[in-house]
Each structure stands twice: as structure tokens, then as C-alpha cells.
C-alpha positions as CSV (number, residue, x, y, z in Angstrom):
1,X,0.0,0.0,0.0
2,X,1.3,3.6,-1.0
3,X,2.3,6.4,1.9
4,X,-0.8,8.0,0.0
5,X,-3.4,5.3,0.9
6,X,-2.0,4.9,4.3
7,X,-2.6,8.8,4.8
8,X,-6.2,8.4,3.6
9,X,-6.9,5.4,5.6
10,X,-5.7,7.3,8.9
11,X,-7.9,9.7,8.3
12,X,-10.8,7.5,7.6
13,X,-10.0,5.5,10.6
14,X,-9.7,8.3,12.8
15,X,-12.8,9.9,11.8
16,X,-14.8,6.3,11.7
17,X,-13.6,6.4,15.8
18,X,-14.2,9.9,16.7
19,X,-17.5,10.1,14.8
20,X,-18.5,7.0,16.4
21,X,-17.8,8.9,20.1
22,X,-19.4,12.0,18.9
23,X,-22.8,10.1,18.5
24,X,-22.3,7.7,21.9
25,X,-21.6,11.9,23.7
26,X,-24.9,13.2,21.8
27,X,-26.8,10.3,22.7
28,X,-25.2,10.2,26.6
29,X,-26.1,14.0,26.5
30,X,-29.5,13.3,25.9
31,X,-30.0,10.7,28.4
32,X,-28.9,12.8,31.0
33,X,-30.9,14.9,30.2
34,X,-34.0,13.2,30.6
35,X,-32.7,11.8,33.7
36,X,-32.1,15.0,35.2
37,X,-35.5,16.8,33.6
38,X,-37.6,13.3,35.9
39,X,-35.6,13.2,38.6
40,X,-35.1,17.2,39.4
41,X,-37.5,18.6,37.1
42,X,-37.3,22.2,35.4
43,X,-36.2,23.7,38.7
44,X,-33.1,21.1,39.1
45,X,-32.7,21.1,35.1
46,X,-31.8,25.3,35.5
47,X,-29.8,25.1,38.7
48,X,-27.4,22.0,36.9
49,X,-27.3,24.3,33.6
50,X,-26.3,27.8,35.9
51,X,-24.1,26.2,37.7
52,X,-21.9,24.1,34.4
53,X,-22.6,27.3,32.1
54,X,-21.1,29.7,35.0
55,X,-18.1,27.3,35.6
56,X,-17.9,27.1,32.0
57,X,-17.1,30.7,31.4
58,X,-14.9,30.4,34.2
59,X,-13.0,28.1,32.6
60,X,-13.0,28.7,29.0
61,X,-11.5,32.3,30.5
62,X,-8.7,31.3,33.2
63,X,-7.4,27.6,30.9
64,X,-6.1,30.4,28.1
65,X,-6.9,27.9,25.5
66,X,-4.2,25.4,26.8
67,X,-6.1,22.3,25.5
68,X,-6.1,23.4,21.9
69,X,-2.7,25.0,22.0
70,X,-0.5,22.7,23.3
71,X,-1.5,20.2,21.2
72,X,0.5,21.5,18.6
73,X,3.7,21.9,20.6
74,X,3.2,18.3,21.7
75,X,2.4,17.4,18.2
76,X,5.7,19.0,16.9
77,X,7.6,17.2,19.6
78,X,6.3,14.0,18.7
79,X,7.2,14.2,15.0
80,X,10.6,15.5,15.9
81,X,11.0,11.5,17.7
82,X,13.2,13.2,20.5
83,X,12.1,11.7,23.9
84,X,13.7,14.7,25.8
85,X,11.6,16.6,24.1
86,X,8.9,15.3,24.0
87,X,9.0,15.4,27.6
88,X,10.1,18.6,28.0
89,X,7.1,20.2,26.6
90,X,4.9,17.5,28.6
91,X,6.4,18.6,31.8
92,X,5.7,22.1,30.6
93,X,1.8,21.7,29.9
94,X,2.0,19.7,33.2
95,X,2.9,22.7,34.6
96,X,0.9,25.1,33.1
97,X,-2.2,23.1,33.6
98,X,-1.9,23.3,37.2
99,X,-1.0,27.2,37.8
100,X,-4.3,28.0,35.8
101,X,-6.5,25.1,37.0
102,X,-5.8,26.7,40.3
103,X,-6.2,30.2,39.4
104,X,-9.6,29.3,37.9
105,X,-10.1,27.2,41.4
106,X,-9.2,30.0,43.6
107,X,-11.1,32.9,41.6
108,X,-14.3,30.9,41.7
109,X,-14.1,30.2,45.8
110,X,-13.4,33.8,46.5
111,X,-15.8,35.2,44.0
112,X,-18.8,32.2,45.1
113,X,-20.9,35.3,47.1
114,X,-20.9,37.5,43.6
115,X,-21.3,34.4,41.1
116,X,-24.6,33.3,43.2
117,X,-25.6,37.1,43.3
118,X,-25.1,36.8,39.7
119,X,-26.1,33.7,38.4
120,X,-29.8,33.2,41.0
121,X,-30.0,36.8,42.0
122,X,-29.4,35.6,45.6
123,X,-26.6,34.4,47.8
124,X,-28.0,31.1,48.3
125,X,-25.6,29.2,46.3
126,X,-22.1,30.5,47.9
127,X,-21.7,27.5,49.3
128,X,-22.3,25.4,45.6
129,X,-19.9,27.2,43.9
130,X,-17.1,27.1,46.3
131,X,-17.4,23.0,46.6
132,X,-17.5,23.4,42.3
133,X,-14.3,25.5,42.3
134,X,-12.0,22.6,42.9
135,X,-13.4,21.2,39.4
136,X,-12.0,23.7,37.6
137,X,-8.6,22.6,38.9
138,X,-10.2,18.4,38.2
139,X,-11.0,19.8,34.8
140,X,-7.8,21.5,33.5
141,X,-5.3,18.4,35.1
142,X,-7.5,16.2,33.1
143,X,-7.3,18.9,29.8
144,X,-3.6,18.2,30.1
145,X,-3.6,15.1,30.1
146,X,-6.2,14.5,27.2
147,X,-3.5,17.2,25.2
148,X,-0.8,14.6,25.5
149,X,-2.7,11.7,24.1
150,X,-4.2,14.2,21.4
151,X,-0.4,15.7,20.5
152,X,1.0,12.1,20.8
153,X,-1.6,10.8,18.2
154,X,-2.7,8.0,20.4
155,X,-6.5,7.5,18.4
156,X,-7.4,4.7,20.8
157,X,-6.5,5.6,24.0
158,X,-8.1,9.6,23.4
159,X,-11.4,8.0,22.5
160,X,-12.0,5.3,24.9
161,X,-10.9,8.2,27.4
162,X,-13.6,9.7,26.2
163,X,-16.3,7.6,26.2
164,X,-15.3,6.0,29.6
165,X,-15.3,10.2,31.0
166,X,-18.8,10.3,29.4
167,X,-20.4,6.8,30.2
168,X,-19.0,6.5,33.7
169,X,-20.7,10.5,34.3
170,X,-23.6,8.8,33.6
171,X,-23.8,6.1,35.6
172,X,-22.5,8.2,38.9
173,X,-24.5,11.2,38.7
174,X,-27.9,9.2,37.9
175,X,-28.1,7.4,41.7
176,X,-26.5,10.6,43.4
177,X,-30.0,12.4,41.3
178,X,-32.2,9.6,42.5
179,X,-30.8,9.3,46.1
180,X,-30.0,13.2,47.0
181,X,-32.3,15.0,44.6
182,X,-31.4,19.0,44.4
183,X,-29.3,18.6,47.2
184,X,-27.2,15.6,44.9
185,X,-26.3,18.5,41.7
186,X,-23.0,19.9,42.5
187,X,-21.5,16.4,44.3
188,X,-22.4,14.8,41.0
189,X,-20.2,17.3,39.5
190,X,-17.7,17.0,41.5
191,X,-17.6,13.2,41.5
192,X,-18.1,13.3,37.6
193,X,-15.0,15.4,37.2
194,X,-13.2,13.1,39.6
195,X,-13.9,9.9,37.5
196,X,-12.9,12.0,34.0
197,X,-9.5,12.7,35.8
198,X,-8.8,9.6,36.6
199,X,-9.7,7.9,33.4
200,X,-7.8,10.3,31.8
201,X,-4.7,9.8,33.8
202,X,-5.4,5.7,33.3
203,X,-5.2,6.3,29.3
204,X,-2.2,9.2,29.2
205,X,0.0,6.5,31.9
206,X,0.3,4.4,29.0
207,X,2.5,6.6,27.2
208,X,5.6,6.2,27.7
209,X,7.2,10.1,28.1
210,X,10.5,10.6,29.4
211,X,10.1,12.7,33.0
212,X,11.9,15.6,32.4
213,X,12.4,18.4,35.3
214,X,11.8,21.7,34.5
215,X,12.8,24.6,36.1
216,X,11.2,28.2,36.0
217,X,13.0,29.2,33.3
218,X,12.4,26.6,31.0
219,X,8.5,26.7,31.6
220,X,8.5,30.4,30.7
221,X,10.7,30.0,27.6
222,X,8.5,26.1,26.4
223,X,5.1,27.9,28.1
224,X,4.9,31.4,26.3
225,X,4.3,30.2,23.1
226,X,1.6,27.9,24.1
227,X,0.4,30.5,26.3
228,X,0.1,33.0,23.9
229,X,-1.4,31.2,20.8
230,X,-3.8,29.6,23.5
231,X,-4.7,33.2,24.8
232,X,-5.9,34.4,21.2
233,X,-7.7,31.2,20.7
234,X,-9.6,31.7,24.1
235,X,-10.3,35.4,22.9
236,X,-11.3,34.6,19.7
237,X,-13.4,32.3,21.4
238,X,-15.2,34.6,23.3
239,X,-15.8,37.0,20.4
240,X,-17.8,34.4,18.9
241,X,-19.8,33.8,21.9
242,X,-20.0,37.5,22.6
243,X,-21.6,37.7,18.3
244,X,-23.7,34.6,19.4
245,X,-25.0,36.4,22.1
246,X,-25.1,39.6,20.3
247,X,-27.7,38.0,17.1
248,X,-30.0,36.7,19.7
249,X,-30.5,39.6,21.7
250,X,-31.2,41.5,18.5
251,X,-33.7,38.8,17.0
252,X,-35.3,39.1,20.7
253,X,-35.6,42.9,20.1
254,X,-36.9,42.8,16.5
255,X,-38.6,39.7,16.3
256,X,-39.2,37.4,19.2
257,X,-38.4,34.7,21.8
258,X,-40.4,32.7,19.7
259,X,-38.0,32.9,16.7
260,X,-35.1,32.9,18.7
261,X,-36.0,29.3,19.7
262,X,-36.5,28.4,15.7
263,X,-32.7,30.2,15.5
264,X,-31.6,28.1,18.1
265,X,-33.2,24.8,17.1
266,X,-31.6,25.2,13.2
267,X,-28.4,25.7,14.4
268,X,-28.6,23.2,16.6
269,X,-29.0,20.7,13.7
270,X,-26.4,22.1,11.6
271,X,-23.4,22.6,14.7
272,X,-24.8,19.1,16.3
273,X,-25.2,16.3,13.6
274,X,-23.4,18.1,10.6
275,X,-20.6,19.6,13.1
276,X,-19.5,16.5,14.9
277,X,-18.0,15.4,11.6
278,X,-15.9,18.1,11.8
279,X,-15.1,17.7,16.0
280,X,-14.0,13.9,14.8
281,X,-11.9,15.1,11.9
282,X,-10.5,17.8,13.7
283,X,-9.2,15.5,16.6
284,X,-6.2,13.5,14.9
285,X,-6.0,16.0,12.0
286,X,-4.9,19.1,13.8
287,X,-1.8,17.2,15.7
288,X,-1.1,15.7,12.1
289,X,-0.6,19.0,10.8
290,X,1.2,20.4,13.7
291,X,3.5,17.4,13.2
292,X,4.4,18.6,9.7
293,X,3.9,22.8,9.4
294,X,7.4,23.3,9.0
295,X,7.6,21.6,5.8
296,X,4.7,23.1,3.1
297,X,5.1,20.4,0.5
298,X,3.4,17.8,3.3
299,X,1.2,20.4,4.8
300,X,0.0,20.8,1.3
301,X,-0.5,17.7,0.9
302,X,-1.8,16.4,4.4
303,X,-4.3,19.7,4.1
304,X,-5.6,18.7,0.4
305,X,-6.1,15.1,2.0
306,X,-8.3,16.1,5.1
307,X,-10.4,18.5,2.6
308,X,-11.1,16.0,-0.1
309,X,-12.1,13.0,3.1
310,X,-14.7,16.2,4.7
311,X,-16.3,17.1,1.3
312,X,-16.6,13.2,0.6
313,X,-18.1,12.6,3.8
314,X,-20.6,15.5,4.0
315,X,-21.7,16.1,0.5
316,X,-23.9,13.1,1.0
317,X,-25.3,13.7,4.6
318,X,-26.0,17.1,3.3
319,X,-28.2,16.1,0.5
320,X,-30.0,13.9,3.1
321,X,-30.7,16.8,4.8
322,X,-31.3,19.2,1.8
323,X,-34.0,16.9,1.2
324,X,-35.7,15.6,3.9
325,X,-34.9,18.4,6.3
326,X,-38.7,18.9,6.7
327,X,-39.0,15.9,8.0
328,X,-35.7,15.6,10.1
329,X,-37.0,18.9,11.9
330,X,-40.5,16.6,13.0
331,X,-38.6,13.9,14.0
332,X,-36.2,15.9,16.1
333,X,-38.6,19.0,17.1
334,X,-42.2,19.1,16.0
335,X,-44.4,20.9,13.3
336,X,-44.2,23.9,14.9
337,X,-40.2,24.1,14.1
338,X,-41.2,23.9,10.6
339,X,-40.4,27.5,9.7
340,X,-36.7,26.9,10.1
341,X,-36.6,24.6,7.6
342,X,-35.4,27.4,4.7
343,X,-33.2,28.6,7.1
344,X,-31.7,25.5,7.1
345,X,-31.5,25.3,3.3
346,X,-29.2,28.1,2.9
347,X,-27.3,27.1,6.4
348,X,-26.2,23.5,4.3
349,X,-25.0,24.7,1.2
350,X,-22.4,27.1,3.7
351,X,-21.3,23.8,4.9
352,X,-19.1,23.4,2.0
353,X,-17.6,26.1,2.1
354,X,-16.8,25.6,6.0
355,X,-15.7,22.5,4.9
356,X,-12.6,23.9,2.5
357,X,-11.6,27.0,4.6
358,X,-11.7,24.8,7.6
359,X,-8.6,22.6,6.6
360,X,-6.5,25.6,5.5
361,X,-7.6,27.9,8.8
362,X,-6.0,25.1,10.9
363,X,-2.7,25.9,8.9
364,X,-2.5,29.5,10.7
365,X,-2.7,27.7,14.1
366,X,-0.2,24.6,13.3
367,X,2.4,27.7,12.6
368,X,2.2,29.0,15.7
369,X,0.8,32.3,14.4
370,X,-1.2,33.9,16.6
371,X,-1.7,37.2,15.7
372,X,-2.8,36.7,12.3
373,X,-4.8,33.9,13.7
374,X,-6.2,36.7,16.0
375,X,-7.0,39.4,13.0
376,X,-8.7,37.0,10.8
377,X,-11.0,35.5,13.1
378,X,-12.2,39.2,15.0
379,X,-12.8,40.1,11.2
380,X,-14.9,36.9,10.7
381,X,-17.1,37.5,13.7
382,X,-17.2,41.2,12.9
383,X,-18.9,40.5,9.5
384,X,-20.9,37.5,10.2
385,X,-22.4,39.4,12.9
386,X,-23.4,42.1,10.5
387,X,-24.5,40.1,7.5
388,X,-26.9,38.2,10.3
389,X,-28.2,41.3,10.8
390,X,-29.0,42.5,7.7
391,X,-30.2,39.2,6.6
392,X,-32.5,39.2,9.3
393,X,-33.8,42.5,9.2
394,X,-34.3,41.8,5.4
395,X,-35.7,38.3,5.2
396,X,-36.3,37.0,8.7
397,X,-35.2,33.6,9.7
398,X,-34.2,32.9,6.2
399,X,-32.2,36.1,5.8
400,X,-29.7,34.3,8.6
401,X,-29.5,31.1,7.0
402,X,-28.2,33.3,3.6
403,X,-26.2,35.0,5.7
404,X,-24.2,32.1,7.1
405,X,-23.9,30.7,3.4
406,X,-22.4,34.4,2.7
407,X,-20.4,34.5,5.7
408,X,-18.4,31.1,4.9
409,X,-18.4,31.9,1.0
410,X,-16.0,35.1,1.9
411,X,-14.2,33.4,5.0
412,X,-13.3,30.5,2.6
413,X,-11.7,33.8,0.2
414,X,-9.6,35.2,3.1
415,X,-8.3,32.3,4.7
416,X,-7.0,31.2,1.2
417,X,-5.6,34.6,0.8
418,X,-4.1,34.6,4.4
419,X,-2.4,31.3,3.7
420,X,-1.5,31.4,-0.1
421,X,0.3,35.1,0.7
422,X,2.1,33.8,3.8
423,X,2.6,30.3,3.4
424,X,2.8,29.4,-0.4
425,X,-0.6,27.5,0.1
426,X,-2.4,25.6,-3.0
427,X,-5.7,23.4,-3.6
428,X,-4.7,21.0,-5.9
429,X,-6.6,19.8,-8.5
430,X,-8.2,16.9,-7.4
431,X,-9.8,18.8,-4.7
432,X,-11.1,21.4,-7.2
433,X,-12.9,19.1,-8.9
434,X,-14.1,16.6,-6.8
435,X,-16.0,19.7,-5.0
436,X,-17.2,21.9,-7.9
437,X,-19.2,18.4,-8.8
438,X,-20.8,17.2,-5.1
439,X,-21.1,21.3,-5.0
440,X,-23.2,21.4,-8.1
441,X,-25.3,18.1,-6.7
442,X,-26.2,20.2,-3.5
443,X,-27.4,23.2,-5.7
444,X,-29.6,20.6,-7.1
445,X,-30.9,19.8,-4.4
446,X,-31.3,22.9,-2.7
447,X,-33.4,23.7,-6.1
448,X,-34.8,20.6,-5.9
449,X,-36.3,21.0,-2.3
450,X,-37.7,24.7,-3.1
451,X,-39.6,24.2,-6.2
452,X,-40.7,20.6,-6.3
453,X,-43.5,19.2,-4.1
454,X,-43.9,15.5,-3.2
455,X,-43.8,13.3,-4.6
456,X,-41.7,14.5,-7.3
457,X,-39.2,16.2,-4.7
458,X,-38.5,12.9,-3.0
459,X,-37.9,10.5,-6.4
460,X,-35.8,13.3,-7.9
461,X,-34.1,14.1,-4.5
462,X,-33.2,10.2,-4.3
463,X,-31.2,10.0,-7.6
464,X,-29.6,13.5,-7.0
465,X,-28.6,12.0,-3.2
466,X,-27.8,8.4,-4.7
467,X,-25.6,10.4,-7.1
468,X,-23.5,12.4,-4.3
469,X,-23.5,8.7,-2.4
470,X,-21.7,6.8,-5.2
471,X,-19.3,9.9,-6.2
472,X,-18.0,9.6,-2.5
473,X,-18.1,6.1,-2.6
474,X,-15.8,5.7,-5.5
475,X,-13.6,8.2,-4.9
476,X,-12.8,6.8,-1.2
477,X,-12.4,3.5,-2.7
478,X,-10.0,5.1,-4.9
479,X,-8.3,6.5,-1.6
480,X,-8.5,4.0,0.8
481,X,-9.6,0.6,-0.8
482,X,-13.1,0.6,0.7
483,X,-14.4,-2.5,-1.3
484,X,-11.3,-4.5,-0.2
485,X,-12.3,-2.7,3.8
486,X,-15.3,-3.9,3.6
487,X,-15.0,-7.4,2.3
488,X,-12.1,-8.1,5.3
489,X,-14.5,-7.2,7.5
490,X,-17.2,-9.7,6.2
491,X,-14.3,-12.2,6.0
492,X,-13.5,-12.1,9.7
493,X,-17.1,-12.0,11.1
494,X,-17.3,-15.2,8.7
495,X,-14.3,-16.6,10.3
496,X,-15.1,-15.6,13.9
């Protein structure tokens, strides 16, 4: 088997796993959820979502974006095969997770009176939020140590982490609902958190890293550049919640709660099911990248790869759900979601174009450079939020869904831009034309699905989807040998 094949068929086996934990999370989600909603009802539901969303915040501000950052410096080390390394820059996240684990720990005890203010309008929860600091110190060790599997490209060991974090949440926190009630909220998060860390640590022990010591000097020369890129992805961060935050209020204002719901429920669909092939992608791809950014023939190459493997994937689930969207929405919502559903039209043809600027906006991040990563993600939030605007105040719900397709259309030009001027970037061919065609299929569709009723929209939607189905299909067996895959597999289930 060529280097090539072997490069596709990591990707596809890495997003096969991750994918596969993305859906066990979304359904685990749920079914906490429900658990919670019966055993605590809406009163329990809010105080559990206050107190995670609160802690959240907390966190997402005082980690400084550690867990996405250092994956690329321990990425780098990795593909560099020096142990010493390697273990340097573990010893540094060490480190590093712990000073700001604790300084998210120790602002949320001393600030528990004015979070409860705050958060309930009442001081009744000091208590809560002090016992809930010490998991943002739980939280960040375990961060570090899922950083180190991540960097080290250990696929098997980061997703049975995972889903042993998530299932083993589950089955804690249910009987500490049932047995405690209200009173059981914050000691299942604390005891969830517990479990996560010491799964985590279970999984990253079977590394083998070379213990380094590292004195203060070292840590400030190893840790400011994962401190720094990690502090502009945190920012950037919150600039898109802050524009988030900024489009509801302003749908609230001109419209109502009512269609703020329908905004949240589309997007919901699209950053949920369509998204989480991203999240899986993302997890093996990024330190892949990282591994290679100092070399632009291979990041050319390991970029084009990744792009060609996320149109192949999603042009296919996107006609799906150009199609039957109407009936997706039911299934997941009710009738009375229905008006998002051309909202949602417009939000899936912007998928593809999130799904080639994607790849190449990674690039910025596996170079280490933070300030233009900085720039061109403020000027991405800055337009976004006013082409939502305008597409709302213009068109309503289906103004935003034409906005997002707007949005990603011109991000997809200036991350190219950004990355061809500074880093000698190119799409090859084969990328080119592999999109332009599913591209065209989904503009069928989407044409398809606005001007053809049943039953003609569903017999003509089927060929147009079975069309984008076999495309993929052939080209990945071109890639990765999926007849010969699948026909293995078949093999040992016939031998076993």
C-alpha cells in the first residue's frame, strides 16, 4: 500500500472512531438529560445548567486555551522522535495546567458570594460554587492530560478516554439524582469530574514520556508560546460567543423569543449532527498537521487530504438533509419548528464552504501564528455578525440562514488569501474538482427542495442523493480501498 493510501486510511480511521464517540456523547447528553429533567425537574434542570454554564465561562476564560494549544507543541515534539523533548514540553503543559487550574479554582471560591448574586440573584448558592471550584482545577489536570494523548496521536486511547469520561458520568451522577435529589447537583459534578481525571490519567500512563524536570526558566521560555497562541484562541473564542450572544438579543428585540428558539433549534442541527463530523476530523487531524507545518510540500499535501475526506463525507449527509430536512425537523422537534426549515437550506449549502476553509484555517494555528490567527477571526465574527443582521432584518429567519452561506463563502476567500500570501498554500486539482461536482449536486438539491412538491421532490431528490452517495463512494475507494475494507470485515465475522 502507498504512503498515499496509508494517509487516507488514517484519516478515515480516525474519523470512523471519533465520529462513532461523537454520537455515543450526543446520545449520553440526551439521556442525562432526561434523567435529570424526571428526577429534578425544570427547577433542578436550570440550577445544573447555571451552575456548568457559570463554571464554563470560568473556565473557558482562566485555561487560556491550553487544551487546543499545546497540542501542537506536543504534536511537533512527537514528529521530531526526540524523547527529551517530547518530555520537556509534557512537563511544561504539566505545569501550566496546574498554575491555571488553580487560578480558575481560587477565583471561583473567593468570587462564590458574587457568582450566586449573579447567576440566581441571591446568595444562596455561595456554598455550591465554592465546593464546584475545585473542578475547575479536576478539569484543567484532566485537559492536560487528554492534550498529551491528542499531541501524541494515540487514536485509541483519546477515544476510549472519552467515552469512559462520558459513560462513567452517567452512571454516577444518575443514583447521586435519585438518592439526593437537588441537594445531589453539585456532588455529581464534582464526583463526575473526579472519574474524568482519573480515566484520563489511566489512558495518558500508558504513554511512555521521558520525565523531564523543568525549572522556571524553561517553563517560561517552552510555556509562552503555548500561552500566547492559547490566549488568542480563548479570545477569539469569546468573540464568537459574545456575536452569538449579540444575534439573539437582537432577534429578541426585533422579532421574538419565539423565533429565537427556531434560530436556536436550526443551528442546533447544523453545529450538532453536521458539526461533529468536523469535532472527529479535527481530533487527529490538527496534531497531524502540527506534526508537519514546518515543511509546506506535506502540509499541502496532508491539508488537500483532510479537505477531499470532509467534502466526501458531508456532501452526501448534506443532500439527506437538503431533502428531507422537513422531516428531520419533526422527528427531532415538532411541526411547529417547521419555519426553520429554509433557514436550514441556505445554512447546508455554507457547509461546504466551511468544509474547505476549515482545513486551510487550521494551517494559521499549526504555525504558531497567533496574531494573524487573531485578525482574521475578530474580522470573521465582525462581518458574520453584520451580515446576520442585515439578513434578518431583510428576510427574517431565512435572511440568517443566507447569511451564514455568505459568511463562509467570503471566509473560505480570506483564509486562502491569508495562507497562499504567507505560506505558499495551493488546492490541488483533485480537490477542485471533486468539489465543484458534489457542489453542483447540492445546488440541485437545494433547487430541488424549493420548487418541487412531493412526490416529485423525493424521487428526484433520491437520484440527486444516490448520485452524491456513489461519487463519495468511488472516490474513497480510490483513496482508501473501501471494497477490499469492507470485504475483510465480512471475511473475519465469517471466520469468527
Amino acid at each position: 500500500m502507498s504512503e498515499e493510501n496509508t494517509s487516507y486510511r488514517q484519516i478515515m480511521k480516525a474519523t470512523s472512531i471519533f465520529g462513532g464517540v461523537q454520537v455515543i456523547n450526543i446520545i449520553i447528553s440526551i439521556v442525562r438529560s432526561k434523567f435529570v429533567a424526571v428526577l429534578l425537574g425544570p427547577g433542578g434542570m436550570g440550577i445544573y445548567g447555571l451552575f456548568t454554564s457559570t463554571t464554563g465561562l470560568i473556565e473557558k476564560i482562566t485555561n487560556l486555551g491550553l487544551s487546543t494549544s499545546a497540542v501542537r507543541n506536543v504534536a511537533a515534539a512527537n514528529a521530531s522522535g526526540d524523547r527529551s523533548r517530547i518530555g520537556t514540553v509534557v512537563s511544561v503543559l504539566r505545569r501550566l495546567v496546574w498554575i491555571t487550574g488553580i487560578a480558575g479554582a481560587l477565583f471561583t471560591f473567593f468570587a462564590a458570594p458574587w457568582l450566586s448574586d449573579l447567576t440566581f440573584s441571591n446568595r444562596d448558592y455561595t456554598i455550591g460554587f465554592r465546593w464546584v471550584a475545585v473542578t475547575l482545577l479536576i478539569t484543567q489536570i484532566t485537559a492536560g492530560q487528554m492534550v498529551v494523548l491528542q499531541g501524541m496521536r494515540q487514536i485509541n486511547y483519546l477515544a476510549r478516554a472519552n467515552l469512559a469520561g462520558s459513560v462513567a458520568g452517567l452512571v454516577i451522577s444518575v443514583p447521586i439524582y435519585y438518592i439526593w435529589g437537588l441537594d445531589g447537583i453539585v456532588p455529581a459534578i464534582i464526583v463526575s469530574s473526579i472519574v474524568a481525571l482519573l480515566i484520563s490519567w489511566y489512558f495518558s500512563s500508558k504513554v511512555s514520556i521521558e520525565r523531564v524536570r523543568v525549572d522556571k526558566k524553561t517553563v517560561i521560555a517552552e510555556g509562552s508560546d503555548m500561552v500566547k497562541l492559547g490566549f488568542m484562541l480563548s479570545l477569539s473564542s469569546l468573540i464568537a460567543m459574545a456575536s452569538s450572544y449579540l444575534i439573539r438579543i437582537y432577534i429578541s428585540h426585533k422579532g421574538s423569543v419565539d423565533e429565537v428558539g427556531l434560530y436556536n433549534a436550526g443551528f442546533a442541527i447544523i453545529n450538532t449532527y453536521v458539526g461533529m463530523v468536523f469535532t472527529a476530523m479535527s481530533t487527529d487531524y490538527f496534531p497531524r498537521l502540527s506534526g508537519v507545518a514546518h515543511d509546506i510540500g506535506k502540509t499541502r499535501e496532508v491539508i488537500n487530504q483532510q479537505a477531499e475526506v470532509a467534502i466526501l463525507i458531508l456532501a452526501p449527509i448534506l443532500a439527506v438533509f437538503l431533502i428531507f430536512i422537513t422531516w428531520v425537523v419533526i422527528l427531532l422537534y415538532s411541526t411547529r419548528f417547521l419555519p426553520v426549515v429554509n433557514m436550514i437550506h441556505w445554512a447546508a449549502l455554507a457547509i461546504f464552504f466551511k468544509a474547505a476553509s476549515w482545513p486551510i484555517a487550521y494551517l494559521i494555528i499549526a504555525k504558531g501564528d497567533s496574531r494573524t490567527f487573531f485578525l482574521s477571526e475578530l474580522a470573521v465574527h465582525i462581518y458574520m455578525l453584520g451580515f446576520n443582521i442585515l439578513g434578518y432584518s431583510w428576510y427574517g429567519l431565512e435572511g440568517l440562514g443566507i447569511s451564514y452561506l455568505a459568511g463562509y463563502a467570503l471566509y473560505l476567500i480570506q483564509v486562502f488569501v491569508i495562507v497562499r500570501t504567507k505560506y505558499s498554500f495551493s488546492f490541488l486539482w483533485e480537490f477542485v474538482r471533486i468539489t465543484g461536482i458534489q457542489f453542483l449536486l447540492g445546488i440541485s438539491c437545494f433547487l430541488v427542495s424549493r420548487f418541487l412538491s412531493s412526490p416529485y421532490l423525493y424521487l428526484v431528490g433520491t437520484v440527486l442523493i444516490s448520485a452524491s452517495v456513489y461519487l463519495s463512494y468511488r472516490e474513497l475507494d480510490r483513496r482508501v480501498g473501501l471494497k477490499m475494507l469492507i470485504a475483510d470485515k465480512f471475511l473475519k465475522k465469517k471466520q469468527n
